[in-house]
N, C-alpha and C positions, 0 to 999 in steps of 0.2 A: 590719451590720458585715462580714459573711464577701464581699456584695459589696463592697463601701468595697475589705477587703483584694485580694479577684481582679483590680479596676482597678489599682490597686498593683502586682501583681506582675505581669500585661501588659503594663504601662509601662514597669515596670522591665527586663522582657526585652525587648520592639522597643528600648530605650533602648538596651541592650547590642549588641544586634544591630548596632543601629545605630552606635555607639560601634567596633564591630571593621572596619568597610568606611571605608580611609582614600580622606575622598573628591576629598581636592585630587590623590591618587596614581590617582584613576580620572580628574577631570579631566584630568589631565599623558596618562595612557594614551587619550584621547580626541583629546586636540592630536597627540601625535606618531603616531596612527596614522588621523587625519580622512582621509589621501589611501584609505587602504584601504576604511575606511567607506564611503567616498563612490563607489569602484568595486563592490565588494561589494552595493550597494543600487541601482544602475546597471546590476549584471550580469543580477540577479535580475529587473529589469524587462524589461531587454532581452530575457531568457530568455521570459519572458513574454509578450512582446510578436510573438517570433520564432513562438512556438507556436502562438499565434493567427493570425497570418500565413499560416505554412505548414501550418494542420493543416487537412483537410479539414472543411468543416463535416456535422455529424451531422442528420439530418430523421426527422422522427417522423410515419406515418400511424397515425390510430387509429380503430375501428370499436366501435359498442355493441350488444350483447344482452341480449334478454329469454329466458332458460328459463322454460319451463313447468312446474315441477317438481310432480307432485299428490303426495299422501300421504293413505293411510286418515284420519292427526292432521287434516289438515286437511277433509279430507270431512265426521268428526265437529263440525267448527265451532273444533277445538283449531290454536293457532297454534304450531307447533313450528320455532323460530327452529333449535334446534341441527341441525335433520337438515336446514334448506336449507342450514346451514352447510358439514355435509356433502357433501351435494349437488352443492354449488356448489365444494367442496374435491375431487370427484374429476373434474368436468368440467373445471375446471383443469388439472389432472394430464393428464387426458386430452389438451386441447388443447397440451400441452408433450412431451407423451410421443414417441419415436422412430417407432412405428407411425404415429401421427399424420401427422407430418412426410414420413414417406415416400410418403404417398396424398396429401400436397402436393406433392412431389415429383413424382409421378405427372402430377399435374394440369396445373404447370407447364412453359413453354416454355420451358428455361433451361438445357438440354444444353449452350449455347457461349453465351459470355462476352466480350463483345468490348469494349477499352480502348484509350487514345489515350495517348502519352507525352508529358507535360509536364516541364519544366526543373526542377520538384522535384519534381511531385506527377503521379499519374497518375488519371486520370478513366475511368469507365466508360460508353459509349455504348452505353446500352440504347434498342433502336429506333430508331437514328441514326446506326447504324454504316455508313460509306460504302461497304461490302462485307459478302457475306455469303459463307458458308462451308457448302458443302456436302460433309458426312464419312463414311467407312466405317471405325472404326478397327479395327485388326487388331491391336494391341498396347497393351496394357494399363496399361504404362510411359510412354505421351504423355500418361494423363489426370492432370487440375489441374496440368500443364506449360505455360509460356508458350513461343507458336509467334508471332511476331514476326512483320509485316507492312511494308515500305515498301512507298508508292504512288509508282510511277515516275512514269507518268502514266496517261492515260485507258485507254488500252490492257496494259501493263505492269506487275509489283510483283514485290519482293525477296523471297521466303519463307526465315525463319532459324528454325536450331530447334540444341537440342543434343541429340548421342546417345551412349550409351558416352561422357560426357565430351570428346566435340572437339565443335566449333561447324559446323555446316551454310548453306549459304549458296548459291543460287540464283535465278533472275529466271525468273518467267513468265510466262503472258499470260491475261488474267482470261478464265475460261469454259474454259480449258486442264485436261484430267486428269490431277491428278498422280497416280501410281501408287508406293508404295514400298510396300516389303515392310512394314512397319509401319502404312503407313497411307493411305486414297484421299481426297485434297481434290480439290473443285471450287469456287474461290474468285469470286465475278463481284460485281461493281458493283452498288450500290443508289441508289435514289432520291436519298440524302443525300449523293453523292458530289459535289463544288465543285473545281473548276482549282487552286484555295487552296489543296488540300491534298495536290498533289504534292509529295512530299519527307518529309513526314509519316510518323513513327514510328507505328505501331498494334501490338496484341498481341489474341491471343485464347487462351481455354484450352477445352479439352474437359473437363466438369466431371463428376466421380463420383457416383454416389446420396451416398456418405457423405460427400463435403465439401459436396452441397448440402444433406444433413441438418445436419449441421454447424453452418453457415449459416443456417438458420431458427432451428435453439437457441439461438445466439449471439445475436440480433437481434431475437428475437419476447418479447413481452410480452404479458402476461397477468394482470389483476388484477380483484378482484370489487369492486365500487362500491358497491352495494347488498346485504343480503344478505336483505331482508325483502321488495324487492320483484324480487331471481331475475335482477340483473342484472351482466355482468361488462365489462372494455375488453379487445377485442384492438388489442395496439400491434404495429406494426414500426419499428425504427429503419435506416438506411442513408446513403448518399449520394445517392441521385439518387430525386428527389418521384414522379416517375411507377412507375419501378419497386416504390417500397415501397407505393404506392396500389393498386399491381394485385396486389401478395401478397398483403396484406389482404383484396383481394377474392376473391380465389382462397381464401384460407382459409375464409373466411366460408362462400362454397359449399360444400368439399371437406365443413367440417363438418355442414354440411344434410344433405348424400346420405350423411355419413357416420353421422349418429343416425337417418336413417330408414333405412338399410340394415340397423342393430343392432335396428331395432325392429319392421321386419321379419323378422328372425331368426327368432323365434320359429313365427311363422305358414307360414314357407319349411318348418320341419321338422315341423310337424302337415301338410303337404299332401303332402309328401314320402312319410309315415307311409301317408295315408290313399291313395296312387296304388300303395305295394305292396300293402297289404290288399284295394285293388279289384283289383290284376292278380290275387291269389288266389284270390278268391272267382270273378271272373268265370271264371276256370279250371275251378274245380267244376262252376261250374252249368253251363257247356258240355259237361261232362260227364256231368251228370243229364240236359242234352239229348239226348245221343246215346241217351245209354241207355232214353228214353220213345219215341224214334221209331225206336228198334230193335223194340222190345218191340211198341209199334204194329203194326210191318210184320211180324214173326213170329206173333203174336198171334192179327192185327186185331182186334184190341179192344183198349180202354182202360179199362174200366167193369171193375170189383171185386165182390165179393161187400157186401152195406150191413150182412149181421150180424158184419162184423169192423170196421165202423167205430168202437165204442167203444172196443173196442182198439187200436184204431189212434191215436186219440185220445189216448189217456192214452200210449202206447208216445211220440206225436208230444212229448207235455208232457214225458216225461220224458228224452227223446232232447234237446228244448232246453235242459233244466236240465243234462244232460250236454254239452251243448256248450258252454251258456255259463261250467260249471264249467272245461271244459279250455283253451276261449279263457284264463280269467283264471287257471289255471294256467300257460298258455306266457306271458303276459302278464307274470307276476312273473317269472317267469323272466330275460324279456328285462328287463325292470325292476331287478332283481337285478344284471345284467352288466352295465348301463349303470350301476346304481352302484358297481360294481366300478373301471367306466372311470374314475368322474369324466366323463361326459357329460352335457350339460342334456337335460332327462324332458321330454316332455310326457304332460301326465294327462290329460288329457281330449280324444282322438283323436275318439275318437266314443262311443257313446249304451252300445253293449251290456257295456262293461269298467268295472266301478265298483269304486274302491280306497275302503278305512275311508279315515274322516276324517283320524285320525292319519295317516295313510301320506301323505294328500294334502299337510298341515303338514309332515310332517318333509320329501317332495319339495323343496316351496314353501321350504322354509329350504335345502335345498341345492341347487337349481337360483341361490340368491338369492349364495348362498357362492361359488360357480362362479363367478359372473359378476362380484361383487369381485375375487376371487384372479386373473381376467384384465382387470383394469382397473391391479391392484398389480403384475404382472407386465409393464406395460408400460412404467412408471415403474420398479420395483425388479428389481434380480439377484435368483436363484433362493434362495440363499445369504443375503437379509436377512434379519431378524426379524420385519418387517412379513409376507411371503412363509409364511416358517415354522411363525407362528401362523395365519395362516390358514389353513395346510396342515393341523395340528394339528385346529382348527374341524370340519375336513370330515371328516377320518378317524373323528371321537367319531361324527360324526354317521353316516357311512355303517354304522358298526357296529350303529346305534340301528335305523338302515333294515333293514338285513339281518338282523339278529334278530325286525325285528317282519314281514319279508316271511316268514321263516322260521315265525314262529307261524301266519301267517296261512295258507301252503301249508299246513300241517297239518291244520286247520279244515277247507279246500275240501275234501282228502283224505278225510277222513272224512265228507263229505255227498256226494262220488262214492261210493264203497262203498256208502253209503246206496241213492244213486238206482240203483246194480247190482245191490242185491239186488233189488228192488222191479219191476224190470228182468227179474230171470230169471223171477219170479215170473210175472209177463204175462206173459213168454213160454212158458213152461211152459204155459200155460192157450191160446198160441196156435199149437202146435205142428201140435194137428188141420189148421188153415187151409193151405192150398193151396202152396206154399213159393214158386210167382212169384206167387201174390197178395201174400205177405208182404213177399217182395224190392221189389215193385213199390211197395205202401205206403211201405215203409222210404225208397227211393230222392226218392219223390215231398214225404216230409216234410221230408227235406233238403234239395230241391231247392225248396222254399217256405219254407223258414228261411235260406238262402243270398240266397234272392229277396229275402227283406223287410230284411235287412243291407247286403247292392248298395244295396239303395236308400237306405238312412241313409244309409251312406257318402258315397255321392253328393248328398246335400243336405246334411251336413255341411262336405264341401267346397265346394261352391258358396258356402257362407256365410264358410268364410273367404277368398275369392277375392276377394268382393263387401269382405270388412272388410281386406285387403290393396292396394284399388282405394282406398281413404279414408283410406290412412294417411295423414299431415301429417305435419311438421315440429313437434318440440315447445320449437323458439325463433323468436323474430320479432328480424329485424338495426332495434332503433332509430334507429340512427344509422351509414349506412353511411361506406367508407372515405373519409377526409377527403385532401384534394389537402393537404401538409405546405403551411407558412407559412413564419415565423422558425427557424431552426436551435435541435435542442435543447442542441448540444455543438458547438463548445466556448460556455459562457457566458463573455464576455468582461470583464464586469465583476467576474465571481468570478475568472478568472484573474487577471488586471489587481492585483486586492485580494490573493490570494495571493500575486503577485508582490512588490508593495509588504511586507505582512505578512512573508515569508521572510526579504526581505531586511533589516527592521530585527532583526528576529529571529537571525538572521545573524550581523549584525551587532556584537547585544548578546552573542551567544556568543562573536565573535570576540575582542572587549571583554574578558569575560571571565576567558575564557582567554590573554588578554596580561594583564590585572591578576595570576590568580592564578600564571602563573605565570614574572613579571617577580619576581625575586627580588633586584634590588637597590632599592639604596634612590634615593627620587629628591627627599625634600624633608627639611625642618626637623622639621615634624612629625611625620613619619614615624620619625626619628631617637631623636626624643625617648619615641617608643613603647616601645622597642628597647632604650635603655640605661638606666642611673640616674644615670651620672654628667652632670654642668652642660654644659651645648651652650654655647658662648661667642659664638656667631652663624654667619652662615652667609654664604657668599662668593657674590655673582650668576656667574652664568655668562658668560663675556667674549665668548662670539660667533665662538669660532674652533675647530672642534673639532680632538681634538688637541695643542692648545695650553693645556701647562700651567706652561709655564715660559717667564717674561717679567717684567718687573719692570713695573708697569703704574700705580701710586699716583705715580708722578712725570712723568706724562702727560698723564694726567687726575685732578689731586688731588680734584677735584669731582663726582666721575664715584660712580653706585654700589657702584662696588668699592671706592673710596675711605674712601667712608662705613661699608662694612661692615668694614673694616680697621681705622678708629676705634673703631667700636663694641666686636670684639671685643678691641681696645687696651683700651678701659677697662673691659669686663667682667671682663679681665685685674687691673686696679687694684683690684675689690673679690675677688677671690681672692687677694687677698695679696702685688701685686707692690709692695712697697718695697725700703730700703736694705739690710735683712736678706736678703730674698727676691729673688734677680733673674734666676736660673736659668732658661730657659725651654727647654723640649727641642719639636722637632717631629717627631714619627714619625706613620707609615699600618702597612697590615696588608701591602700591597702595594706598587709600582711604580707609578708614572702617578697616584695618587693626588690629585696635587697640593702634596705637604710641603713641598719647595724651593720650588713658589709662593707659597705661605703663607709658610716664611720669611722671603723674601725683602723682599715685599711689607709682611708685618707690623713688619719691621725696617727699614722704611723711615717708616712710618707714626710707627711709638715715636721714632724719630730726629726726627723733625718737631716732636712736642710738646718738642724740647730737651733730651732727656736722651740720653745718649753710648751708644750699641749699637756690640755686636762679633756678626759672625754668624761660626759655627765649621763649617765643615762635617766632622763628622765621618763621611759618608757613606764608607770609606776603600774600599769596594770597588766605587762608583759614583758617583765625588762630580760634582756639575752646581753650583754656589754660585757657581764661577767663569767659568760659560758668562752666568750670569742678570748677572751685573755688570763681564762684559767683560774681563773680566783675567785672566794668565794664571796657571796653575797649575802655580808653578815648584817647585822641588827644599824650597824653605823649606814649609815647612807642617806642617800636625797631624803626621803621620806621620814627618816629620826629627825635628818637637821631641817625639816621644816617642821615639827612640832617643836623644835627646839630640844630636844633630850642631847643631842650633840653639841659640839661644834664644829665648824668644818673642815677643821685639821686634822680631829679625829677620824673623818669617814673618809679621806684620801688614801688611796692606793699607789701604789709604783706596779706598772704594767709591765715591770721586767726587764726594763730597756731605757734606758737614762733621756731625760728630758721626757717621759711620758708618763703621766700619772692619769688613775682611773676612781670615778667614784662611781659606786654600782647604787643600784635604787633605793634596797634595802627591802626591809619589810613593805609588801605591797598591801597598801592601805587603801580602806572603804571611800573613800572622798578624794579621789586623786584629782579630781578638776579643781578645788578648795584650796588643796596646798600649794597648786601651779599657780595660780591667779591669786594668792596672797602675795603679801609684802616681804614675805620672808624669802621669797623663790626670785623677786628681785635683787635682794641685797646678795642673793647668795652670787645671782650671777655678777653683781656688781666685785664682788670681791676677789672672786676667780680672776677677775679683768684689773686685779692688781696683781695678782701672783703668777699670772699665765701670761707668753707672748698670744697664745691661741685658744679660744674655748671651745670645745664644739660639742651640742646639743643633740643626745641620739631620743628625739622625739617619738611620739606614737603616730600610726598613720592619721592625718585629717579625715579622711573618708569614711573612717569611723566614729571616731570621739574628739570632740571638741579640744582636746589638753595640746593635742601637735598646734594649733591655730596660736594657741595661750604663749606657747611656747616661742612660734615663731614673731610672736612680737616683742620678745626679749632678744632678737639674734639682729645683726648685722650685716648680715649675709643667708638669708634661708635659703637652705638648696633640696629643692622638689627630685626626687629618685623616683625614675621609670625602671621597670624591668622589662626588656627588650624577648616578644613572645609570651608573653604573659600579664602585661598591662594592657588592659582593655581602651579605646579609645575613647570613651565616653569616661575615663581616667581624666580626661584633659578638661571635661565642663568644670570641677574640683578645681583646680589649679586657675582655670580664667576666673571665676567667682573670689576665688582669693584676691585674684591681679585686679577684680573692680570693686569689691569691696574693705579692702584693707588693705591700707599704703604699706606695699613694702618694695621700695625701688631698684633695690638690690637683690631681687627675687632671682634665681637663676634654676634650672635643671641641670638631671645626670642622667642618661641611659643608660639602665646596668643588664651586665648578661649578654651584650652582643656577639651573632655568632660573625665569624669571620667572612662568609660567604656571604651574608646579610647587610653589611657594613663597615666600609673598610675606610672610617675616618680615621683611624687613629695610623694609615700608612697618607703616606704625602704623597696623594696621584699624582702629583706634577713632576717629582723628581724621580718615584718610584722607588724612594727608602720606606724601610717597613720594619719589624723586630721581629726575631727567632727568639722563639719562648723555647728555654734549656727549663729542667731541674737542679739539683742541690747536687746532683750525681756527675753529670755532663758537664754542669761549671767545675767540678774539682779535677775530673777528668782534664778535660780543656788548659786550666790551671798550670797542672803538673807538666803536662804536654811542651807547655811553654816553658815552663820552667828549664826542663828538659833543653831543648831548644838555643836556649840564653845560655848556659854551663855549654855547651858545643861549642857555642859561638863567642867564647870569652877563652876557651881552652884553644880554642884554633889562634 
């Protein structure tokens, strides 16, 4: 049931919805605005069409890679999708980053730019410029400036440029020096240079690091395809196939040498390390040189006493243990101020310096911090969030390092002290010994502990010299840079469809907004929305705009208008027009309305079925009665016979036509509300309603002056005339103020002027009978025809 009811009440709402959009008044806004439509969606294509025409077309090279991305997850057999993700999210970043671009930059040959002038569009002749440009610039103000070229001819060209604002203009001769203070060209002819192209506009510009950065941003794409099997597309887009083929491949490079250069980093600053610790050391022991073949030559001798060798022995043991205590004393030290720096560590230089575990970890996690926070630094300001916490990251961490290098000097501290006491000890016990036996000893354990360190060192390094010889690249190009094909911009069939789309779209806005905001009224229907009082019919439109005053029913009696004349004639008969009732007033809210036409017309129509019409034009401050029926509008009229100068025998007319008489206004008089609203403009009407089956009243509009309102409470029939396209609907607030302020029960409407398309009351939708409006020409025609016809058919 509760759905049964929701179908119901959906219905019921699109019904209404529907029921509010009057649609013969959007058909009407459809006819009389089809020329605009029709341009409107003719614009939008042409726009369309023009775009594609003139727009240069856009070309895409694209290239594919494999990174080799390892990870401990993956060493253990664990597949960890989110850190290729990663992975592959910062080598993007990378490949997009400024740093990047600018070692493309680097790489590339594209300092000058050289273009041709076309009649809309200009084209760039990379590698086909029929001249080439050799420059020294001195002024900083030329570069991304276009410096203009005419080719005279084979020998000659125009050089144009602008500076401080005026234009420069000169002819030179190709392989000629120019010299200006701003700047030195040497322009000469190339291979691609053709006879064809004397006269020929050209331009070149001298291009900046930062608008060729620019220019890669702008244009280079980058996206990951795969992310499980580590692969990504570099794209470029452009105008010309060849140039965008060899950025690609320029990049592709740029980035080879550029991940093996970063991953040599590391190996560059251990060898770095290990070439000062040998210029040190080899200093020493040059020194314990001199001083053994000093002592030799003073001497002669080299040979010691053999009963101080055990002391010499344990003195040598513990003279190492003091060294290699104060090596990884200065060692933290340095360690220490490098993470003061924020500088990437290396741990493991060589063999005789061993840090705890932890020191190694907590290193290994900020050497690892370091080198994000310069991958986000080349993508982000200093000032991001991204920047910020990282920075945050490293500081917890550096404090963790230097509190535990800080426990850890402690430790060492206290096992030197050790190894000094232990130290005086032997020595006290070695004091007897000879003091250049002792020196000499002393000298010589140094000089064999220096010895056997040189020599790590030096195989240390060798080995990562040999693992710096092996490095590789840790991507493979799959699919190098492709030669573009089809154009990727503009697509022409999505333009084309946009075009078409906007403009009906356009279109139905333009539609729209002439339905909602056409504010008058334009049909029957519509009418009837709006008031409550009886529509009596509705008059066709006659085809002449402008034209609302004409007597037209005696022309064409057969004719559309004719019929709706009729119509509203007998609509008239069941509202009451009898012998009692014969009053009939015409008023609008306005001018041009159409009233006098309807008059006119209607009073011609009721004259026809035989019964005797007077038309009164009480219009006294505009009266037209007597323009529509030819006669003149003398001193006798409404206005005489209401100061009484007449009487009203006198000021009747015959309108030409038997059973119609006319009394036109007269002399238009200063007080025309005075004489409506007197007693004499009753009796008049009263009088007429003996001598007349019909009276009808051609009042002034209400919406102006008070005298139509005066008037309609003399009638028995007031009938309100709309002009259909030209009566306003706020026309209608008039006529209900009437219907609640003043009883008139028999109040009814006309619509005058309706076009055919607009409103098609006066055809009977249900049967689909309608009339063919002839002239005076085509009825006689017609006529005869028959005439014809009948004489045939009486003779046979």
């Amino acid at each position: 049931m509760r759905s049964e009811q929701y179908d119901i009440e959906v219905e019921n709402s699109e019904s209404s919805s529907l029921e509010g959009i009057d649609f013969s008044k959007v058909l009407h806004t459809l006819r009389k605005n089809i020329i605009w439509v029709f341009l409107i969606i003719v614009t939008t294509n042409t726009l369309a069409y023009l775009y594609i025409r003139y727009t240069r077309p856009v070309y895409e090279s694209t290239s594919v890679l494999r990174l080799d991305i390892k990870s401990e997850a993956n060493i253990l057999g664990f597949n960890n999708l989110s850190q290729n993700m990663d992975n592959l999210a910062g080598e993007i970043e990378l490949l997009k980053s400024n740093l990047f671009f600018s070692k493309v930059v680097e790489a590339v040959d594209m300092d000058i730019s050289y273009y041709a002038y076309g009649r809309v569009l200009f084209q760039e002749r990379y590698k086909n410029s029929p001249f080439r440009v050799e420059y020294e610039l001195k002024d900083k103000n030329f570069l991304d400036k276009p410096i203009d070229v005419e080719i005279i001819n084979h020998e000659q060209f125009l050089l144009s440029y602008e500076m401080g604002g005026s234009r420069f203009s000169r002819a030179y001769e190709f392989g000629e020096e120019i010299n200006h203070p701003s700047f030195r060209f040497v322009i000469t002819l190339t291979s691609h240079y053709r006879e064809g192209l004397n006269g020929n506009a050209f331009y070149f510009t001298i291009n900046s690091d930062q608008a060729l950065v620019n220019y890669l941003s702008n244009n280079m794409i980058v996206q990951p395809i795969n992310f499980k099997a580590n692969t990504i597309k570099v794209g470029f887009q452009g105008y010309d196939k060849v140039k965008i083929r060899d950025l690609v491949t320029v990049i592709d490079s740029v980035y080879l040498e550029y991940t093996q250069e970063k991953k040599n980093q590391a190996t560059e600053q251990k060898l770095q390390f290990l070439d000062n610790q040998l210029n040190t050391i080899e200093e020493r022991l040059s020194t314990y040189e001199n001083y053994f073949e000093n002592f030799t030559i003073n001497n002669k001798t080299d040979n010691l006493k053999s009963e101080i060798g055990k002391v010499i022995l344990q003195m040598e043991e513990l003279d190492y243990q003091k060294f290699q205590l104060e090596n990884t004393l200065e060692s933290i030290k340095k360690l220490n101020d490098k993470v003061v720096k924020e500088e990437l560590i290396v741990t493991e230089p060589t063999s005789f310096v061993k840090y705890p575990s932890d020191v190694l970890q907590y290193i290994e996690q900020l050497n690892k911090l370091l080198n994000e926070r310069e991958l986000i630094t080349a993508s982000y300001k200093e000032s991001s969030i991204a920047v910020k916490l990282k920075d945050q990251k490293i500081e917890l961490l550096k404090s963790d390092i230097s509190t535990l290098l800080e426990t850890y000097h402690t430790q060492l501290n206290i096992k030197l002290r050790e190894i000094e006491e232990q130290k005086q000890k032997i020595e006290q016990e070695f004091v007897k010994l000879p003091s250049k036996g002792t020196q000499y000893g002393k000298n010589q354990r140094y000089y064999s502990l220096y010895e056997e360190i040189f020599l790590s060192l030096i195989q240390k390094k060798n080995e990562l010299e040999i693992a710096k010889a092996g490095t590789v690249t840790d991507f493979v190009v799959l699919l190098p840079a492709t030669m573009p094909g089809k154009p990727v911009a503009p697509e022409k069939i999505t333009v084309l469809g946009l075009g078409a789309i906007s403009g009906i779209i356009l279109s139905l806005m333009f539609l729209a907004v002439g339905y909602v905001l056409n504010d008058k009224i334009s049909s029957q229907s519509e009418l009837e929305r709006l008031i409550s009082v009886p529509i009596l019919g509705s008059i066709p439109f006659r085809g002449k705009k402008g034209d609302n005053l004409g007597l037209v029913v005696d022309k064409a009696p057969k004719s559309a208008i004719s019929e709706a004349f009729r119509s509203v004639r007998t609509n008239m008969q069941f509202m009451g027009l009898r012998n009692d009732k014969k009053v009939i007033s015409v008023t609008s809210t306005v001018g041009a309305e159409g009233k006098t036409f309807v008059t006119s017309n209607l009073a011609y129509v009721v004259a026809l079925s035989g019964q005797k019409v007077v038309v009164v034009d009480v219009d006294l401050r505009k009266p037209k009665i007597h323009q529509v029926f030819s006669i003149k509008n003398e001193e006798k009229g409404v206005s005489t016979y209401l100061i009484g100068e007449y009487d009203l025998d006198a000021c009747i007319q015959n309108a030409g036509t038997e059973r119609l008489d006319i009394i036109s206004a007269g002399p238009i008089p200063p007080n025309p509300s005075e004489l409506i609203v007197s007693k004499a403009f009753t009796r008049m009407v009263e009088e007429l309603k003996t001598k007349y089956d019909v009276v009808i009243l051609d009042s002034p509009p209400v919406g102006l002056v008070t005298d139509g309102v005066l008037v309609m409470e003399n009638a028995d029939i007031p009938l309100y005339v709309f002009r259909a396209d030209y009566s306003r609907r706020n026309f209608v607030r008039t006529l209900e103020k009437l219907q609640k302020t003043k009883e008139f029960p028999n109040l009814a409407a006309v619509i005058n002027g309706v076009s055919s398309t607009a409103d098609r009351s006066y055809v009977n939708s249900r049967y689909g009978y309608g009339y063919y409006t002839i002239d005076e020409k085509e009825e006689k025609s017609l006529i005869s025809k028959l005439k014809k016809l009948l004489n045939l058919h009486s003779r046979s």
